[in-house]
Structure formats: structure tokens, C-alpha cells
TIBABA-72513 format. One record per residue: residue number from 1; residue in three letters; chain; x, y, z of N, C-alpha, C in turn. Coordinates in pm, whole numbers, padded with zeros to 5 digits, always signed. Example, Ala and Ser with C-alpha at 12.3 -4.5 7.8 and 13.67 -1.06 7.14 Angstrom:
<rs>
(1,ALA,A,(+01319,-00569,+00780),(+01230,-00450,+00780),(+01320,-00330,+00780))
(2,SER,A,(+01285,-00225,+00708),(+01367,-00106,+00714),(+01290,+00003,+00787))
</rs>
This chain:
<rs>
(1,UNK,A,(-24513,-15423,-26084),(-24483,-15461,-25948),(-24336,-15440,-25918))
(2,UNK,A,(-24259,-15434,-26054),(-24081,-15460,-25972),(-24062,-15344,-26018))
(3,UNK,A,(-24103,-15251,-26075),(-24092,-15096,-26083),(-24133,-15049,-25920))
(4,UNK,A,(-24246,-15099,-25919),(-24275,-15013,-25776),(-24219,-15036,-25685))
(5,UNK,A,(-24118,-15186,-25650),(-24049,-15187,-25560),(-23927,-15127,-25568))
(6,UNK,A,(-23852,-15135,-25670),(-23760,-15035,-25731),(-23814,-14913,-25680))
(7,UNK,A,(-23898,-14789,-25717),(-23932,-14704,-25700),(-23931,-14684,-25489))
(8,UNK,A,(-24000,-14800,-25430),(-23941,-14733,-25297),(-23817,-14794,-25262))
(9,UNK,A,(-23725,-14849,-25298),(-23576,-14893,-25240),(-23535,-14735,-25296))
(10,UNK,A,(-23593,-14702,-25372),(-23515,-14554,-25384),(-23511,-14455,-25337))
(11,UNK,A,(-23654,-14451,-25309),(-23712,-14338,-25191),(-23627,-14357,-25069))
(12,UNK,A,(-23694,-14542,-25035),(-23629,-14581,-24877),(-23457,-14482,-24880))
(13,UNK,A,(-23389,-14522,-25004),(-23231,-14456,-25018),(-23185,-14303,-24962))
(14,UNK,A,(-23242,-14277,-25074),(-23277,-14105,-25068),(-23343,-14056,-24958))
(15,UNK,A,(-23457,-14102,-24851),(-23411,-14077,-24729),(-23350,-14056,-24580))
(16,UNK,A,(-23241,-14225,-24614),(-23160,-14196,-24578),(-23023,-14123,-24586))
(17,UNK,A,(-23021,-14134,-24723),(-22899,-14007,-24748),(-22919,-13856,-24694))
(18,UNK,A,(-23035,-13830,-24719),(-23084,-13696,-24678),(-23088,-13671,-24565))
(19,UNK,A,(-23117,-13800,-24435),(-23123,-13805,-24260),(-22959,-13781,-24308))
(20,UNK,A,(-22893,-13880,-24346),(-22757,-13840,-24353),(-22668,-13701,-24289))
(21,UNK,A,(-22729,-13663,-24446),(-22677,-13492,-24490),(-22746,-13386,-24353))
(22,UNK,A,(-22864,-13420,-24320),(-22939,-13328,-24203),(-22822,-13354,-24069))
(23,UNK,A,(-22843,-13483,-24024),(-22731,-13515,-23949),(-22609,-13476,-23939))
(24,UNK,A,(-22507,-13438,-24006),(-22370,-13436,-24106),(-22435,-13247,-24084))
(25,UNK,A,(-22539,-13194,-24113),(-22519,-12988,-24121),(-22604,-13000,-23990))
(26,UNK,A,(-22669,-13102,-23898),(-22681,-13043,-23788),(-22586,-12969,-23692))
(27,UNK,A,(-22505,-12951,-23692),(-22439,-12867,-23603),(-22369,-12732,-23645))
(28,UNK,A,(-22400,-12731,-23789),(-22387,-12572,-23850),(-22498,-12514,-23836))
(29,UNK,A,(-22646,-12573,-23810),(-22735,-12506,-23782),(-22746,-12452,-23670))
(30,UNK,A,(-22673,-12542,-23589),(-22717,-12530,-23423),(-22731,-12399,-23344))
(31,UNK,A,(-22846,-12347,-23324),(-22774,-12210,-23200),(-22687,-12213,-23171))
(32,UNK,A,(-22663,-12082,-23131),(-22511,-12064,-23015),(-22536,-12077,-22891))
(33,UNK,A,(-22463,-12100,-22815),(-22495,-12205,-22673),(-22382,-12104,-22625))
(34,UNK,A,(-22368,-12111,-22459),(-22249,-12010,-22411),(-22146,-12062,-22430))
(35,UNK,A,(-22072,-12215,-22488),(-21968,-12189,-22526),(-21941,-12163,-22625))
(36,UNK,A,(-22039,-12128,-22733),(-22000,-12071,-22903),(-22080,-11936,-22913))
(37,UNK,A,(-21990,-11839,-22802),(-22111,-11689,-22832),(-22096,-11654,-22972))
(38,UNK,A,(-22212,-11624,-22972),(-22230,-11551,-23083),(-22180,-11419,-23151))
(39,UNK,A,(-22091,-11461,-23212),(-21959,-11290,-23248),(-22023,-11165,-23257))
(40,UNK,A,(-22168,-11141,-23260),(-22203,-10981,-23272),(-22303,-10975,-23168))
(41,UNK,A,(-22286,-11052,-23093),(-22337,-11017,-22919),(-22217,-11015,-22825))
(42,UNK,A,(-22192,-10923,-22762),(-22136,-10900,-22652),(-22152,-10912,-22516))
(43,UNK,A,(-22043,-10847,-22430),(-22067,-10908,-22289),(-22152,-10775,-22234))
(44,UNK,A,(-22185,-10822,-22151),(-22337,-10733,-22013),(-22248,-10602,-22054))
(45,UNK,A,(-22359,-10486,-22057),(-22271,-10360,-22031),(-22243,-10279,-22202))
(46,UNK,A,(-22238,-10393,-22302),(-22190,-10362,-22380),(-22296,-10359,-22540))
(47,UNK,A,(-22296,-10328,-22664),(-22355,-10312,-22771),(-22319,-10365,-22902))
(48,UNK,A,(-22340,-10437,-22915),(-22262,-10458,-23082),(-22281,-10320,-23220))
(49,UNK,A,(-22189,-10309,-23238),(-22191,-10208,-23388),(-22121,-10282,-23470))
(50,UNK,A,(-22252,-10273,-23570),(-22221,-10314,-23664),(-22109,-10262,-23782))
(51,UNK,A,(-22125,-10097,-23726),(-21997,-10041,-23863),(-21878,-10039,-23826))
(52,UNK,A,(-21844,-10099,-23683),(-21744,-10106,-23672),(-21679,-10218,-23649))
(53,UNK,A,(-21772,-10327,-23652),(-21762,-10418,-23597),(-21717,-10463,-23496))
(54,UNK,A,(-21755,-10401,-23397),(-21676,-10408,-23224),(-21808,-10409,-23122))
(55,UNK,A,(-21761,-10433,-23059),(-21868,-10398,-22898),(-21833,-10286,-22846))
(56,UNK,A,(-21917,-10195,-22851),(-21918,-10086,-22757),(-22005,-10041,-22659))
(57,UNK,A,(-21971,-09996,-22501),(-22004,-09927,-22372),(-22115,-09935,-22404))
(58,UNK,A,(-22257,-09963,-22344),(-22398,-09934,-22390),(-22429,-09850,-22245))
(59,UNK,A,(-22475,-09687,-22347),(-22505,-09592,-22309),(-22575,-09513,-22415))
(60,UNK,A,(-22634,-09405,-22348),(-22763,-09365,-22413),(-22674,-09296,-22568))
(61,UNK,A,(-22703,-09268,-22664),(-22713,-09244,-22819),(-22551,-09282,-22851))
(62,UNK,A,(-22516,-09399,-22799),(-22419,-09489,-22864),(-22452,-09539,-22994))
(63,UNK,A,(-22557,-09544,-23024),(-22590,-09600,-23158),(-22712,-09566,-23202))
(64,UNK,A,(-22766,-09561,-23351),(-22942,-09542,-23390),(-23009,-09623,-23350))
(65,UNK,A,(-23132,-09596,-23301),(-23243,-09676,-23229),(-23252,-09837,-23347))
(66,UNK,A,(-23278,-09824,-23435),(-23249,-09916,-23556),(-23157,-10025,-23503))
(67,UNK,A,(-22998,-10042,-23493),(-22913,-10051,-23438),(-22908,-10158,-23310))
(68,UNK,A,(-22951,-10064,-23256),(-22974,-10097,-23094),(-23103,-10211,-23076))
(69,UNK,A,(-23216,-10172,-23165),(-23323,-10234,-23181),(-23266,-10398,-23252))
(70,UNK,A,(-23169,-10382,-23360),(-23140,-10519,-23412),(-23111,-10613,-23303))
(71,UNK,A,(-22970,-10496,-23233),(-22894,-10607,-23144),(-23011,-10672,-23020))
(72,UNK,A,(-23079,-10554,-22983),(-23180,-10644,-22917),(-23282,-10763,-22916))
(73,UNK,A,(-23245,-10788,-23071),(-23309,-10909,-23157),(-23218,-11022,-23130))
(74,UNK,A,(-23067,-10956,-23122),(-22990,-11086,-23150),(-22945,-11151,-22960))
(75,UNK,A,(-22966,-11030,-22863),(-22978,-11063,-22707),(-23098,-11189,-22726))
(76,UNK,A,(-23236,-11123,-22778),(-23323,-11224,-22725),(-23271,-11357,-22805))
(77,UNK,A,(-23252,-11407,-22930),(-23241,-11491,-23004),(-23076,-11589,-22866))
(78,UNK,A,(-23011,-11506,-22849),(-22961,-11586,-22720),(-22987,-11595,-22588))
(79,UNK,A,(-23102,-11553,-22564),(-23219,-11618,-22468),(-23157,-11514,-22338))
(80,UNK,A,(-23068,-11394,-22380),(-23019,-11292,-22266),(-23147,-11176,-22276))
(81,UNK,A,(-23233,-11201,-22197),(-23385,-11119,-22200),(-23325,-11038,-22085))
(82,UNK,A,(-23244,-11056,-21939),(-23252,-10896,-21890),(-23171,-10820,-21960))
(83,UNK,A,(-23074,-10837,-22023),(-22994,-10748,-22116),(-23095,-10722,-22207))
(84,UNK,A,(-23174,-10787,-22303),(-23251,-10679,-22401),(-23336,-10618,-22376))
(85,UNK,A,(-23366,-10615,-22228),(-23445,-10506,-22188),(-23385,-10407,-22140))
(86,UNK,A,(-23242,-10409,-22082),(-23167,-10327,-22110),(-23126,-10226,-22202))
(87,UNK,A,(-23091,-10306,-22294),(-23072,-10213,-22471),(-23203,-10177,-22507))
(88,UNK,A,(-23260,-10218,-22465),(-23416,-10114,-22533),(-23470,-10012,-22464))
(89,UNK,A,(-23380,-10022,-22346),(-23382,-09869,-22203),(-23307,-09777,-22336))
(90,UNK,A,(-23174,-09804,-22385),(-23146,-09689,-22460),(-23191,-09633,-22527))
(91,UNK,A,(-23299,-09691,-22609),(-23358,-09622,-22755),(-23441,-09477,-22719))
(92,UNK,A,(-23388,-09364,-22769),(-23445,-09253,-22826),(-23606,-09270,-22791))
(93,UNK,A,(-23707,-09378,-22900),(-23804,-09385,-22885),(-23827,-09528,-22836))
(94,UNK,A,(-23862,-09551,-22740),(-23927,-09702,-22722),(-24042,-09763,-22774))
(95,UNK,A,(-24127,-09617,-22794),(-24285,-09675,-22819),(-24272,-09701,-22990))
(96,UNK,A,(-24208,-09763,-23084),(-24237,-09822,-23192),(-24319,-10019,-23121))
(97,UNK,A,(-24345,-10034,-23240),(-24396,-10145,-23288),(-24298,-10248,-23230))
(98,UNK,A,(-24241,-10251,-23286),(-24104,-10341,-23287),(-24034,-10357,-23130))
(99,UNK,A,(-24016,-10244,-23104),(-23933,-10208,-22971),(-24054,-10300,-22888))
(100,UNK,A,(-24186,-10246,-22860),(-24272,-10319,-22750),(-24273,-10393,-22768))
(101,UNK,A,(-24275,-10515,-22900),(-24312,-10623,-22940),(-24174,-10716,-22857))
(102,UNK,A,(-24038,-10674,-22861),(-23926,-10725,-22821),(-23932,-10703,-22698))
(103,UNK,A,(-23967,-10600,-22628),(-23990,-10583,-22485),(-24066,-10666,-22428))
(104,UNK,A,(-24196,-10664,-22492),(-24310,-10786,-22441),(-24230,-10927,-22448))
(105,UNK,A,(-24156,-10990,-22534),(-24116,-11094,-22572),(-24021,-11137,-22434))
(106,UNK,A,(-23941,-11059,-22410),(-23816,-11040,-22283),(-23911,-11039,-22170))
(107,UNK,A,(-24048,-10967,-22168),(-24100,-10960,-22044),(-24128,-11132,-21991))
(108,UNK,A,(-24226,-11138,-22124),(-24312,-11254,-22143),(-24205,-11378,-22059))
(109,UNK,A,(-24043,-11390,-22106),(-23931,-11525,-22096),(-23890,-11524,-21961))
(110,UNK,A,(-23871,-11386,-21921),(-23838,-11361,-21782),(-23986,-11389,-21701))
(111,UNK,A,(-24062,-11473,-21771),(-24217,-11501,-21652),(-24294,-11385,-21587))
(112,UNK,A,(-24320,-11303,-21668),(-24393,-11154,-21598),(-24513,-11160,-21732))
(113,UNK,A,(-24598,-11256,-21782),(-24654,-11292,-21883),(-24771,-11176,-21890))
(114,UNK,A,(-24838,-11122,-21810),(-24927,-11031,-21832),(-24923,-10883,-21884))
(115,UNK,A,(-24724,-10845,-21804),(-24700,-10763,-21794),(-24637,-10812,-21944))
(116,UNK,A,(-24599,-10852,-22024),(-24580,-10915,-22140),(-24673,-10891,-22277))
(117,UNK,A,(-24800,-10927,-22241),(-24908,-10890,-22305),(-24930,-10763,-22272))
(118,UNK,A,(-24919,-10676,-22182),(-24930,-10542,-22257),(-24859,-10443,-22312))
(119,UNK,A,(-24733,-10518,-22311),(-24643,-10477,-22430),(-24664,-10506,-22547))
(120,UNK,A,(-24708,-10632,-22622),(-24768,-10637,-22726),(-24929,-10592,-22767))
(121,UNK,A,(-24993,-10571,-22657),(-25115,-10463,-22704),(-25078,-10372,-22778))
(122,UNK,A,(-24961,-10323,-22686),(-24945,-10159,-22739),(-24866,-10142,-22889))
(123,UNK,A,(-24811,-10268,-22874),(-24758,-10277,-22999),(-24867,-10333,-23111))
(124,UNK,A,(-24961,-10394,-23088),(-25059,-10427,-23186),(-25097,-10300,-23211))
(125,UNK,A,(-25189,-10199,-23167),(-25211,-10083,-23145),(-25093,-09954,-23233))
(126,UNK,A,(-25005,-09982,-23234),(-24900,-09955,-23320),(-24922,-09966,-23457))
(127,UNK,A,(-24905,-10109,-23469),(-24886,-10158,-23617),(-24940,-10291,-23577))
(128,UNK,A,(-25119,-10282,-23637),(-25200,-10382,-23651),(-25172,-10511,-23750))
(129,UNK,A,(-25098,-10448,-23841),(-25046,-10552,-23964),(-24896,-10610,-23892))
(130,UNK,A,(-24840,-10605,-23766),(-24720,-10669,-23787),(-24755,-10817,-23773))
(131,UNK,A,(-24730,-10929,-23811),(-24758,-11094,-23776),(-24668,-11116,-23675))
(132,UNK,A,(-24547,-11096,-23631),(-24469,-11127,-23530),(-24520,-11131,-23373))
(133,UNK,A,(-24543,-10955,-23361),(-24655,-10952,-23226),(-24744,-11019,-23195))
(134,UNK,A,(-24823,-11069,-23302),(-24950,-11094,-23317),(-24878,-11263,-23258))
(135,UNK,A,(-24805,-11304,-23329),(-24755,-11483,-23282),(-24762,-11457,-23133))
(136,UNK,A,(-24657,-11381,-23100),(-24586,-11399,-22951),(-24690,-11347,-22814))
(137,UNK,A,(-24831,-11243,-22865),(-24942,-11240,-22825),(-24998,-11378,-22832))
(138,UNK,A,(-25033,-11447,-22936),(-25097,-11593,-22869),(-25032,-11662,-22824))
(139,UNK,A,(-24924,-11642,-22837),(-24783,-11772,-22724),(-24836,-11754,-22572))
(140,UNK,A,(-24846,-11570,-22537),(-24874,-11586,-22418),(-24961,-11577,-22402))
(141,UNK,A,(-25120,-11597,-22455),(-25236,-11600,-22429),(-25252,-11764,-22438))
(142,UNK,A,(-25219,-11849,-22513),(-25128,-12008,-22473),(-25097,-12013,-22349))
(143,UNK,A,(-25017,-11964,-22309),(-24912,-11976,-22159),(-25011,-11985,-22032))
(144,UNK,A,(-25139,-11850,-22064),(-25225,-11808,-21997),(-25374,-11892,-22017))
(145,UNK,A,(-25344,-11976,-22032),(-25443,-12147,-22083),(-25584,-12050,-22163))
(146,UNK,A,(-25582,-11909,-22218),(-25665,-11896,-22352),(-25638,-11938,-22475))
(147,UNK,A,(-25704,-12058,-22485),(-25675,-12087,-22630),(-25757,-11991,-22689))
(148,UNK,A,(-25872,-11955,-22692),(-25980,-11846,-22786),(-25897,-11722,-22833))
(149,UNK,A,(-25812,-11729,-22760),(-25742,-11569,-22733),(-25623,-11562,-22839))
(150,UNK,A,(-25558,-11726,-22818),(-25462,-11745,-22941),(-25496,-11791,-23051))
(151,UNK,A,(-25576,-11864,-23035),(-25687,-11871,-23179),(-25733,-11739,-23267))
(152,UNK,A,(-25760,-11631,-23191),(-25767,-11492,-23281),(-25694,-11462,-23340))
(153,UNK,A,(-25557,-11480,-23244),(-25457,-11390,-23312),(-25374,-11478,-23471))
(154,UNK,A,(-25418,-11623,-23434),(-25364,-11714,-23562),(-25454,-11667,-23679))
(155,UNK,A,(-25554,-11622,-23627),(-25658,-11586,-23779),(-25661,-11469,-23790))
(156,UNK,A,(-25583,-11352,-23703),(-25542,-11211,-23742),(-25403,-11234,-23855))
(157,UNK,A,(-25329,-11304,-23797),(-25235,-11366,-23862),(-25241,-11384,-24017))
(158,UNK,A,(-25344,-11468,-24018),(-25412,-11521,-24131),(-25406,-11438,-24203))
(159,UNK,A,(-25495,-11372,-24138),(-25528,-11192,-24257),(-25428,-11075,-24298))
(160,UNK,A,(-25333,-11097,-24213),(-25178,-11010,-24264),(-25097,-11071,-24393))
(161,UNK,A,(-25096,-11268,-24317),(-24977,-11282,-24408),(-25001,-11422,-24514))
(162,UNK,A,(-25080,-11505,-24469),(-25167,-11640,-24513),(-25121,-11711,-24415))
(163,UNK,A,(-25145,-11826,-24443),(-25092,-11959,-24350),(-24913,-12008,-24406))
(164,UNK,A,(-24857,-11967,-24487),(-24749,-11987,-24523),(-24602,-11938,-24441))
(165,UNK,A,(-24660,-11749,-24391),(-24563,-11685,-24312),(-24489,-11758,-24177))
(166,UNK,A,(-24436,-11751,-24166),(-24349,-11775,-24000),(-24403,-11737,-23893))
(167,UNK,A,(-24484,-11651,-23908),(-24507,-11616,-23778),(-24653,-11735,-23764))
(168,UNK,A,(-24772,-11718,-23892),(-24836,-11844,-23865),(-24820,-11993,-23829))
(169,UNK,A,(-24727,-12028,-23909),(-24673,-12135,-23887),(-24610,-12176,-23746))
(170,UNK,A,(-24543,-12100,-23687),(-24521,-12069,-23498),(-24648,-12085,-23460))
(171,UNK,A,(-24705,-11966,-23481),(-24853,-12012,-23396),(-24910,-12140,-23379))
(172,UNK,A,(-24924,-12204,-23517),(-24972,-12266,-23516),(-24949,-12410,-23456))
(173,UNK,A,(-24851,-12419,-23486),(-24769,-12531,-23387),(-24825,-12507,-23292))
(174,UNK,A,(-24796,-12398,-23183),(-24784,-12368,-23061),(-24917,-12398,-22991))
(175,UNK,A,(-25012,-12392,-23082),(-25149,-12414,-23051),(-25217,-12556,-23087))
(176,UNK,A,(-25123,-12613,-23144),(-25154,-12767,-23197),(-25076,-12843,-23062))
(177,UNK,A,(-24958,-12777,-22965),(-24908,-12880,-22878),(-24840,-12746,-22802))
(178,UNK,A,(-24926,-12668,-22717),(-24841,-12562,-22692),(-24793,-12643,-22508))
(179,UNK,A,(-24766,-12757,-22490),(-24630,-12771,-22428),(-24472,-12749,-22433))
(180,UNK,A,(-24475,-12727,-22566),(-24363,-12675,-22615),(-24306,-12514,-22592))
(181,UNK,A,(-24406,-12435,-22543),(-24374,-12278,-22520),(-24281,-12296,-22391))
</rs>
């Protein structure tokens, strides 16, 4: 009996030290917000390069589609969706996997949700095995009150990556309380 209470005054301890420590690195985790831009996103107009580490003029073969394709990862990740639909006007090829999947994503935030989903068709259609598309396809088939629709794509999901990957794990949330989208 005084082991086991011992045993949770310790637990009880150890999770508060740990709320602690979460507390105490919450704000090294934190996104970047517009007053802490993010150093390899730049202003409207412009591109991050990476080999040079500068922002440069965004215009057509300023940089490899690769490149251009990252930074358009790091626009959406700061929630600047008409700019990464911008930078994905530059790319050489648009029709990869990836490129529609980020396009759809920007369509989808800027509220054009249909026109959204058929950017990620085409990108499913692409590359049937990516899990990413496949999430941000049931986000907006969620949005679009089909749950059946995002329910597929969590068990296409399934079949790419298990229930462990990121992109399931998104889904799945999203479909357990998708007020949160």
C-alpha cells in the first residue's frame, strides 16, 4: 500500500515537471507568427534560395522546380496561400504530385474547396501511394460534410503507410472532431 502511494506521488511529480519543461520549450516550438517571420520565407514578389541563402525576384527559372516547390511548402506552412500559388505559377512542370497536392491545399485555405479537390484528384491520379494528398483530400471532403468520402481516404491511407504515419494520424483526428479544420 505505501509503495503504491509512493509510486503515484512520483508519477503525480514527474508530470508536473514534464507540464513544466513543455511549458518552459513552448515557445521554441511555436510557429512563426508575422512578428517572427520566418528567415527562409520572404516578402510578396520574392523566393527563398537556399544556396545562397537570400531572397530572390520570383520569376520564371529563378530556381529548380524542386526549390521553388520546397519554398512553396514553407509559404503554405505560414498560412501565405495566394503567394504559394504564386510560386507554383513558376514551376517548369506543375503537373507533379506534389505541386497539385500544394496547389489543392492553397486552393482548399483560400475557400475555393471543390476547386481544391480537384487538384488533389489529379494529384492522387499522379501518385496513388502519396499519404499527404490523400489526408488533405479527406480534410476537404470533411469541410464538404462527406464523412464516407474521408473515411476512404483514412483507409487508403491505411494501406500506404499504417495508422502510425502523419498523414493518418491528421486524418484521423480530423474525422474524430473535424471542427477543428
Amino acid at each position: 500500500m505505501r509503495i503504491s502511494i509512493l509510486l503515484a506521488q512520483r508519477a503525480s511529480l514527474l508530470a508536473g515537471v514534464l507540464g513544466l519543461c513543455l511549458m518552459a520549450a513552448g515557445p521554441a516550438f511555436a510557429d512563426h507568427d508575422s512578428d517572427d517571420p520566418d528567415p527562409t520565407t520572404c516578402g510578396k514578389g520574392e523566393v527563398w534560395d537556399s544556396k545562397t541563402q537570400k531572397c530572390v525576384k520570383a520569376e520564371n527559372g529563378v530556381l529548380p522546380d524542386k526549390a521553388l516547390t520546397e519554398y512553396a511548402e514553407a509559404l503554405i506552412k505560414a498560412h501565405r496561400y495566394r503567394e504559394t500559388l504564386a510560386v507554383l505559377d513558376l514551376l517548369r512542370d506543375p503537373n507533379t504530385a506534389v505541386a497539385l497536392n500544394y496547389r489543392g491545399y492553397a486552393t482548399r485555405k483560400l475557400g475555393r474547396i471543390d476547386e481544391g479537390i480537384g487538384y488533389y484528384l489529379r494529384s492522387v491520379a499522379k501518385d496513388p501511394g502519396y499519404p499527404q494528398v490523400r489526408e488533405y483530400l479527406g480534410e476537404a471532403y470533411l469541410l464538404k460534410g462527406d464523412m464516407a468520402a474521408a473515411k476512404a481516404q483514412l483507409v487508403a491511407i491505411k494501406g500506404i503507410c499504417g495508422t502510425v504515419c502523419e498523414a493518418y494520424e491528421h486524418l484521423a483526428v480530423a474525422i474524430a472532431d473535424p471542427a477543428d479544420l
